[in-house]
PDB file of N, CA, C and O in Angstrom:
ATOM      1  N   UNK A   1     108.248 227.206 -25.743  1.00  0.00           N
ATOM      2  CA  UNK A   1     107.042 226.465 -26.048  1.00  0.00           C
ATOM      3  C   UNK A   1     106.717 225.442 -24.950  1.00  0.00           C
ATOM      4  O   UNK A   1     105.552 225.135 -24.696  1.00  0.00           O
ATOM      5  N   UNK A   2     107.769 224.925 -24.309  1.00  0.00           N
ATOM      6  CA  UNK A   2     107.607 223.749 -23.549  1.00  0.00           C
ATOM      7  C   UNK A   2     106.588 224.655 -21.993  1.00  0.00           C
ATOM      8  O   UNK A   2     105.625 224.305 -21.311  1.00  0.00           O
ATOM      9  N   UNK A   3     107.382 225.769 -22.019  1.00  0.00           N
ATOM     10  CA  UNK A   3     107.165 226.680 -20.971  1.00  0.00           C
ATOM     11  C   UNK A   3     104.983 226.312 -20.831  1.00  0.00           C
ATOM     12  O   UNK A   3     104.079 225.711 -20.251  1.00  0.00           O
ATOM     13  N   UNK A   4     105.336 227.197 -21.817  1.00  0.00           N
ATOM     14  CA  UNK A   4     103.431 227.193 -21.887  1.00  0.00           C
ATOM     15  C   UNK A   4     102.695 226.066 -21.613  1.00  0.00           C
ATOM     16  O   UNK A   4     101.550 226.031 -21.162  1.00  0.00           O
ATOM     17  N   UNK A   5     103.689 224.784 -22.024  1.00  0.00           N
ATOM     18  CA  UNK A   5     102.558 223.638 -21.943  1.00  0.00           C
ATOM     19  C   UNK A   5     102.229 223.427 -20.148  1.00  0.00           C
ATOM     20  O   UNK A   5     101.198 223.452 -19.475  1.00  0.00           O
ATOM     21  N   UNK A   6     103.630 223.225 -19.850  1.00  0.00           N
ATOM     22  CA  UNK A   6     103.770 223.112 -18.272  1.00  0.00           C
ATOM     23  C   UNK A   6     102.790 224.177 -17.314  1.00  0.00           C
ATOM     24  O   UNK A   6     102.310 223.844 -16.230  1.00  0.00           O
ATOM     25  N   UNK A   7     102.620 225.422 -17.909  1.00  0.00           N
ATOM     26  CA  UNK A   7     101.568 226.417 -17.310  1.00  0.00           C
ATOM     27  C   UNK A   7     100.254 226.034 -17.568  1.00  0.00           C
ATOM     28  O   UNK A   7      99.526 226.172 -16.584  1.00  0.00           O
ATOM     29  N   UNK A   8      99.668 225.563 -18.645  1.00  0.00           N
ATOM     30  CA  UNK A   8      98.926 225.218 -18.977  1.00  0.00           C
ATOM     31  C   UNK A   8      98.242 223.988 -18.185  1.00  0.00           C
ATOM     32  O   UNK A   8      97.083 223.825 -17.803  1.00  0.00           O
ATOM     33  N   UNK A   9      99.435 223.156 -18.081  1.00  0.00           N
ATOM     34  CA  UNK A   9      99.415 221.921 -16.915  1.00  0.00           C
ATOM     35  C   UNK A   9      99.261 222.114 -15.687  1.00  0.00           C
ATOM     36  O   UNK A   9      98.769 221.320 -14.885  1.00  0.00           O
ATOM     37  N   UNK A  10      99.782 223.456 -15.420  1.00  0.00           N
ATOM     38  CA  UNK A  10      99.241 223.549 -13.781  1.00  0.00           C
ATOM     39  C   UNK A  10      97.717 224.046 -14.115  1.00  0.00           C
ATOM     40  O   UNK A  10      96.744 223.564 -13.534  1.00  0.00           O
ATOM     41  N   UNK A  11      97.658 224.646 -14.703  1.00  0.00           N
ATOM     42  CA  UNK A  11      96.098 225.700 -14.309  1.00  0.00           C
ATOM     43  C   UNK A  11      95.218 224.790 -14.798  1.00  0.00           C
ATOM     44  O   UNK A  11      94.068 225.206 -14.656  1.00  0.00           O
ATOM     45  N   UNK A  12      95.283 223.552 -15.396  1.00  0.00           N
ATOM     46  CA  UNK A  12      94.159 222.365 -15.370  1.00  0.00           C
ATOM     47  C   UNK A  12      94.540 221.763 -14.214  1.00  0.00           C
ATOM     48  O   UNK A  12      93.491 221.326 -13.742  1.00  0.00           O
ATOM     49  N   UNK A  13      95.576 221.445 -13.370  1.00  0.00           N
ATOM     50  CA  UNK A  13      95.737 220.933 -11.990  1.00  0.00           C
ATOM     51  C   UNK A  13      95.029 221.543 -11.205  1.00  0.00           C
ATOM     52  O   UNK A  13      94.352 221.022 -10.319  1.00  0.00           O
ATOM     53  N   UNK A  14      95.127 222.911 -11.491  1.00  0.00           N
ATOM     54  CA  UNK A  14      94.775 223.349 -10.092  1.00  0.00           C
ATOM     55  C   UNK A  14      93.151 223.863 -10.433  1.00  0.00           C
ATOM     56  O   UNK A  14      92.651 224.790  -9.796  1.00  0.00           O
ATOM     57  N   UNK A  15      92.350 223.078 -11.603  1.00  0.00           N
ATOM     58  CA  UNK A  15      91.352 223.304 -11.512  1.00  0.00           C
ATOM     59  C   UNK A  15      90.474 222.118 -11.405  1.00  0.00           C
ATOM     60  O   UNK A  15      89.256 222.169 -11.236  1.00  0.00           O
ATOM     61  N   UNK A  16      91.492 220.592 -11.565  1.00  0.00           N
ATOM     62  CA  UNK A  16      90.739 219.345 -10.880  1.00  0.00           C
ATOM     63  C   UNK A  16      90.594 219.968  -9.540  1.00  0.00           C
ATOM     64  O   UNK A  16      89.497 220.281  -9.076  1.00  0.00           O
ATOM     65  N   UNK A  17      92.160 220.207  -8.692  1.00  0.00           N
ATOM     66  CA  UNK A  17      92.378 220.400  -7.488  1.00  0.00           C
ATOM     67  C   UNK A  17      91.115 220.978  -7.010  1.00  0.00           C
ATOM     68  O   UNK A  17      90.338 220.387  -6.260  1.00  0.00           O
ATOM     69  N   UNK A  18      90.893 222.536  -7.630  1.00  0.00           N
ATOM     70  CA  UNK A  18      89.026 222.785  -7.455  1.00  0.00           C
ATOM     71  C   UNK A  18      88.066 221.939  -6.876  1.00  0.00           C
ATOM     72  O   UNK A  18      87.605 221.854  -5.737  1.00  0.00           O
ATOM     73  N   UNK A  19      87.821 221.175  -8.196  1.00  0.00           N
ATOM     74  CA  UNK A  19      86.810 219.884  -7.825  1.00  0.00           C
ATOM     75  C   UNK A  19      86.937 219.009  -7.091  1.00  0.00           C
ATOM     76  O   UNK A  19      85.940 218.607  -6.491  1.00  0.00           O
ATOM     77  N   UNK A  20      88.215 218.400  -6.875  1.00  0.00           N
ATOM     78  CA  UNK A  20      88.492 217.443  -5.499  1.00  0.00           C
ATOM     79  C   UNK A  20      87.719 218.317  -4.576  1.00  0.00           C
ATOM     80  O   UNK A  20      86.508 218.106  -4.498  1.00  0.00           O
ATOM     81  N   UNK A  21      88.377 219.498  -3.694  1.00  0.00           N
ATOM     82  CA  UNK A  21      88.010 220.307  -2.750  1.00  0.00           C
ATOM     83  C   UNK A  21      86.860 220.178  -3.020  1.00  0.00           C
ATOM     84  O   UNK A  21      86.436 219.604  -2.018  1.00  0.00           O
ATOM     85  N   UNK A  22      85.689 220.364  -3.958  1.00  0.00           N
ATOM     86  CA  UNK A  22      84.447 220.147  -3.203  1.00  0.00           C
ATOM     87  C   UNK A  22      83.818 219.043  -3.770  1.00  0.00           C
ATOM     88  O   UNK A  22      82.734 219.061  -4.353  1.00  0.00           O
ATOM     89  N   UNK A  23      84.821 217.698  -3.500  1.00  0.00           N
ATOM     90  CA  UNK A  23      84.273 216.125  -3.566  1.00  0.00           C
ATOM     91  C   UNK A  23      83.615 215.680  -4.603  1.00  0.00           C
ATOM     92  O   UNK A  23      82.854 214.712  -4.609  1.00  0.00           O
ATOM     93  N   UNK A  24      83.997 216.638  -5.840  1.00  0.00           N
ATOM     94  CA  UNK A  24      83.656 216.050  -7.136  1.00  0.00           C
ATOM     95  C   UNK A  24      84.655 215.047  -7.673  1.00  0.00           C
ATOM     96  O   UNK A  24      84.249 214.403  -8.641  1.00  0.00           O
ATOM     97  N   UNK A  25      85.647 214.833  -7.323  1.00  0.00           N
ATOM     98  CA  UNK A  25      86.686 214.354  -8.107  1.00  0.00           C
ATOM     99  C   UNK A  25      87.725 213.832  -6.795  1.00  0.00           C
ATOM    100  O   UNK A  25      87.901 214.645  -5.887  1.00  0.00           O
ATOM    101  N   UNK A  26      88.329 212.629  -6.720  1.00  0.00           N
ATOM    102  CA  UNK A  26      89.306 212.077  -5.451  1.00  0.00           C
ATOM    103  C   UNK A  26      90.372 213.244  -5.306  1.00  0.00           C
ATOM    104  O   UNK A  26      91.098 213.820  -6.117  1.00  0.00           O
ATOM    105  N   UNK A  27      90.147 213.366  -3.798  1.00  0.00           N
ATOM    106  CA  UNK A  27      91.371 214.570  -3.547  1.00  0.00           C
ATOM    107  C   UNK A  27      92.671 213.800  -4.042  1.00  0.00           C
ATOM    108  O   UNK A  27      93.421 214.373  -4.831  1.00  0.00           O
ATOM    109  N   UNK A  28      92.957 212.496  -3.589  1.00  0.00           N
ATOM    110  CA  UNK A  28      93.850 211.971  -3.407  1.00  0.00           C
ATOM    111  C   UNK A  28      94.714 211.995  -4.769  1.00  0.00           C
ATOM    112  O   UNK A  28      95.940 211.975  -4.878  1.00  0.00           O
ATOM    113  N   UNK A  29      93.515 212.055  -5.997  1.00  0.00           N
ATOM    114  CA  UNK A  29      93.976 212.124  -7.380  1.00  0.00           C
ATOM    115  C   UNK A  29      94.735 213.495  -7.517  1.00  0.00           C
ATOM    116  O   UNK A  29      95.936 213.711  -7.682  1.00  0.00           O
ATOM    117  N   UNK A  30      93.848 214.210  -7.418  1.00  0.00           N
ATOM    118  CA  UNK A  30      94.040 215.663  -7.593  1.00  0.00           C
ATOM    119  C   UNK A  30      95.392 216.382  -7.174  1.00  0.00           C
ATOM    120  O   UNK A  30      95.951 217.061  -8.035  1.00  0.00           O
ATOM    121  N   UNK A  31      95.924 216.286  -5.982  1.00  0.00           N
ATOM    122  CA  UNK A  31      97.135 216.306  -5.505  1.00  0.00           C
ATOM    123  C   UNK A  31      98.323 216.551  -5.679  1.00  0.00           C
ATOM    124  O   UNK A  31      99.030 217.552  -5.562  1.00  0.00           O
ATOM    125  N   UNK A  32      98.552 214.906  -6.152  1.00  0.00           N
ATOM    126  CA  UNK A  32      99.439 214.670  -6.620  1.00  0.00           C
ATOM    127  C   UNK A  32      99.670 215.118  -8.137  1.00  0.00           C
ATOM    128  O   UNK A  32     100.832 215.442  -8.385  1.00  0.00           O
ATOM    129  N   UNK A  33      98.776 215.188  -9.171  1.00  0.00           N
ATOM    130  CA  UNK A  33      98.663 216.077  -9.799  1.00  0.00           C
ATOM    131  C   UNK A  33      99.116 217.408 -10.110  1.00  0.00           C
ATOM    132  O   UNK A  33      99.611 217.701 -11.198  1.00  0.00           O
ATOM    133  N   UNK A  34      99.002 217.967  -9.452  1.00  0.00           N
ATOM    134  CA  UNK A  34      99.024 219.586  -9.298  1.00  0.00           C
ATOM    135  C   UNK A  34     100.493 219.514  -8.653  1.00  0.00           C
ATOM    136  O   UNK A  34     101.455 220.039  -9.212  1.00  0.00           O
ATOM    137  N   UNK A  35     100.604 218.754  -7.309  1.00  0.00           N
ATOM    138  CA  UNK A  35     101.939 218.702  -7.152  1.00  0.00           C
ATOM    139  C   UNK A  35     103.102 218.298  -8.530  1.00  0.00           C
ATOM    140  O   UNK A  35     103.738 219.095  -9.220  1.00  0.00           O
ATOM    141  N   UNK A  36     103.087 217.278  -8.579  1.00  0.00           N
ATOM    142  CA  UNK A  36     104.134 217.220 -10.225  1.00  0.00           C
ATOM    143  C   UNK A  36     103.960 218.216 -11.339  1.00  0.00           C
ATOM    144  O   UNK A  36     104.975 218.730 -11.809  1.00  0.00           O
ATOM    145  N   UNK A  37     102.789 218.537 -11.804  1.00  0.00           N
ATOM    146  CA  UNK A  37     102.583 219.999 -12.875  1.00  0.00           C
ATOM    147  C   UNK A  37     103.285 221.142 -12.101  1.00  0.00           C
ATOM    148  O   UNK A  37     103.369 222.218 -12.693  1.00  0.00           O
ATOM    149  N   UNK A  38     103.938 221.021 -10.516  1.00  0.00           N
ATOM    150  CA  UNK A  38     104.087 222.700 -10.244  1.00  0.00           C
ATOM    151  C   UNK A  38     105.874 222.221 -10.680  1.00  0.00           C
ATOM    152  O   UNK A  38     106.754 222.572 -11.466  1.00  0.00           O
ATOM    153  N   UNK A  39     105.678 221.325  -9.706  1.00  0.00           N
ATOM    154  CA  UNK A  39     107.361 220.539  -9.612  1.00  0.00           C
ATOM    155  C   UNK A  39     107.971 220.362 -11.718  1.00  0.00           C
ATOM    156  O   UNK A  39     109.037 220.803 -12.147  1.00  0.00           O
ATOM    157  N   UNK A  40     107.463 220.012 -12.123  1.00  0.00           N
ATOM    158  CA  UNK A  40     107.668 219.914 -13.719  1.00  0.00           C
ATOM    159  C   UNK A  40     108.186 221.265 -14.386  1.00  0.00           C
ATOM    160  O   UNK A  40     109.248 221.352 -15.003  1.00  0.00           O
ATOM    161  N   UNK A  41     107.199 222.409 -14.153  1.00  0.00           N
ATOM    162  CA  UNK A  41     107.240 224.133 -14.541  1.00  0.00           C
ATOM    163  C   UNK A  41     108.355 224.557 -13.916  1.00  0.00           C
ATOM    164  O   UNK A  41     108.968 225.452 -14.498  1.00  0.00           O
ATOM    165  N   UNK A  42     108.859 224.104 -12.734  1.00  0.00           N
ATOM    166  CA  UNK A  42     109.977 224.477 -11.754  1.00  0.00           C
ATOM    167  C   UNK A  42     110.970 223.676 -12.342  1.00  0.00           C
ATOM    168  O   UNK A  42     112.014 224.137 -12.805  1.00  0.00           O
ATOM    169  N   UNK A  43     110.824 223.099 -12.337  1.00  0.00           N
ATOM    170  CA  UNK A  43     112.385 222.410 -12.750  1.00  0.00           C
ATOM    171  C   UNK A  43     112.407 222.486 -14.184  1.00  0.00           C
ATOM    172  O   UNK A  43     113.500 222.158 -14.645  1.00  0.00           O
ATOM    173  N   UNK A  44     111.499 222.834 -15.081  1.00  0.00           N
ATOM    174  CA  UNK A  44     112.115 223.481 -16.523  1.00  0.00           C
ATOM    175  C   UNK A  44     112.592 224.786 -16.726  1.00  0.00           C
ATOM    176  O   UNK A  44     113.336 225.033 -17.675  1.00  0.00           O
ATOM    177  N   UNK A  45     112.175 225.791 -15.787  1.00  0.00           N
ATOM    178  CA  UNK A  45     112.113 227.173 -15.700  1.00  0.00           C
ATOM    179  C   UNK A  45     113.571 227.429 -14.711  1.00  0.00           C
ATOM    180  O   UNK A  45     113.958 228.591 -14.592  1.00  0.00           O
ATOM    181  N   UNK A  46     114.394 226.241 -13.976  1.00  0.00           N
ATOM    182  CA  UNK A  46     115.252 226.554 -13.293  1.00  0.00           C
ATOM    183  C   UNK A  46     116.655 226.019 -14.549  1.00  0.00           C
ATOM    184  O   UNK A  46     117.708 226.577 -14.859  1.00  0.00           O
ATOM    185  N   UNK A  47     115.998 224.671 -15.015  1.00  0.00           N
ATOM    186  CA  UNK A  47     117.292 224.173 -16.066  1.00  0.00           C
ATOM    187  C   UNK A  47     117.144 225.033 -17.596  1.00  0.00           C
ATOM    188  O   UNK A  47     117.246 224.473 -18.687  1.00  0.00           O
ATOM    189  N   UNK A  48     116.920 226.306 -17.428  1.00  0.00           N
ATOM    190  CA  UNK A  48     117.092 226.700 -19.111  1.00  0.00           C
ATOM    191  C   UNK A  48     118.511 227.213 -18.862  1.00  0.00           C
ATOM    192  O   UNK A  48     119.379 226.671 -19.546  1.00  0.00           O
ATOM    193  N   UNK A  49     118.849 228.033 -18.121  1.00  0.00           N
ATOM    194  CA  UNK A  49     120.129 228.734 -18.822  1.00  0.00           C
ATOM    195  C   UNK A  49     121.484 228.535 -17.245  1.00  0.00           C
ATOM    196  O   UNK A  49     121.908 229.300 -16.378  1.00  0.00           O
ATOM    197  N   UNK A  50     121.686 227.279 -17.563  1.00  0.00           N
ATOM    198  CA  UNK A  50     122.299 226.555 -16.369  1.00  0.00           C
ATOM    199  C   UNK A  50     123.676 226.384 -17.392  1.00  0.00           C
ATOM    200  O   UNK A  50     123.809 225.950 -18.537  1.00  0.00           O
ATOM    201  N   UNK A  51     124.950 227.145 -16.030  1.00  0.00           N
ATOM    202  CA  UNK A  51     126.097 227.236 -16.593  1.00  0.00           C
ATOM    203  C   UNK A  51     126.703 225.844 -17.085  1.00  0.00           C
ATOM    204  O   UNK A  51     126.854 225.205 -16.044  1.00  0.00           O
ATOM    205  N   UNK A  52     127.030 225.237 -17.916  1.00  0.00           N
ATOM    206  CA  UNK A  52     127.823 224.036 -17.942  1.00  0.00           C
ATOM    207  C   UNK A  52     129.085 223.738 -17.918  1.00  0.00           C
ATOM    208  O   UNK A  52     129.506 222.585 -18.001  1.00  0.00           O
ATOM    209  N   UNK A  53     129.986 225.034 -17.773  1.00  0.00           N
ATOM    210  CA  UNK A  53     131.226 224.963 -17.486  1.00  0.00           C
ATOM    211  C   UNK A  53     132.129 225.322 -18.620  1.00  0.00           C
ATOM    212  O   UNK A  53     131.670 225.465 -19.753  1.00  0.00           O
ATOM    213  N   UNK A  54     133.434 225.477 -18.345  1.00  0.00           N
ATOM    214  CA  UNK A  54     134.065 226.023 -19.578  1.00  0.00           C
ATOM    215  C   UNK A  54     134.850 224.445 -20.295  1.00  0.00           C
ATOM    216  O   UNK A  54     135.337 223.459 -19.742  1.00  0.00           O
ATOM    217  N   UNK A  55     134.669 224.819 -21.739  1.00  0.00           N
ATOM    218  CA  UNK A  55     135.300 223.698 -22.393  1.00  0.00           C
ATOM    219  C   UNK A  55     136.904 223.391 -22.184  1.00  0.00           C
ATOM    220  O   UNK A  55     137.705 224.282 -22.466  1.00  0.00           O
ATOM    221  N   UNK A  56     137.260 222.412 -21.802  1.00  0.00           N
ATOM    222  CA  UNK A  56     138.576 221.657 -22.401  1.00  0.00           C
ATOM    223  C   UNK A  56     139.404 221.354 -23.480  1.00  0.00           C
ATOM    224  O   UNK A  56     139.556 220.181 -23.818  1.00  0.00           O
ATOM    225  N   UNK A  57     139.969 222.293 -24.076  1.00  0.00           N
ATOM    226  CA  UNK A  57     140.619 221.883 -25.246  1.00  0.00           C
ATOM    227  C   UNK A  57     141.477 220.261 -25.428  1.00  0.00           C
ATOM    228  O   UNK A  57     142.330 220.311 -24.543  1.00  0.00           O
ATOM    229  N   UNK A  58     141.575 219.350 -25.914  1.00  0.00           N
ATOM    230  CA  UNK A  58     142.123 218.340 -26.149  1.00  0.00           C
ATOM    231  C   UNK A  58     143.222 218.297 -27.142  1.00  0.00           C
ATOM    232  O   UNK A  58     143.220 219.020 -28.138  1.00  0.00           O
ATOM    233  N   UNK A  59     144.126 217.479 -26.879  1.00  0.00           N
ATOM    234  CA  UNK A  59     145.169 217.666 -27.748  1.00  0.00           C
ATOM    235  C   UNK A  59     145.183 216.318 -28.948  1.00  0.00           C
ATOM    236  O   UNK A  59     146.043 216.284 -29.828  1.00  0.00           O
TER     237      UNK A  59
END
C-alpha cells in the first residue's frame, strides 16, 4: 500500500516538474520535489525484504 502512495507521489512530481519547465510553477520548487518522491519510492522498494541476520539464542 505504501508502494502506491510513493508512485503516486512521483507522477504528481513529475507533473508540477511539467509546469515548472514551462514557467508555470518555480522550477526551483518543483525539483526538489520530484527529487525526494523518486529518492522516497527507492528507498522503500530497496528496504522491503532486507536480510536482518540470523537470531542469537540467549541463555
Amino acid at each position: 500500500m505504501i508502494i502506491v502512495f510513493w508512485l503516486i507521489a512521483v507522477a504528481i512530481s513529475f507533473f508540477l516538474n511539467l509546469l515548472g519547465l514551462m514557467h508555470i510553477i518555480p522550477l526551483f520548487i518543483t525539483m526538489p520535489l520530484l527529487f525526494g518522491s523518486i529518492l522516497c519510492t527507492l528507498w522503500t522498494l530497496n528496504n522491503r525484504n532486507r536480510f536482518k541476520g540470523f537470531q542469537q539464542k540467549r541463555m
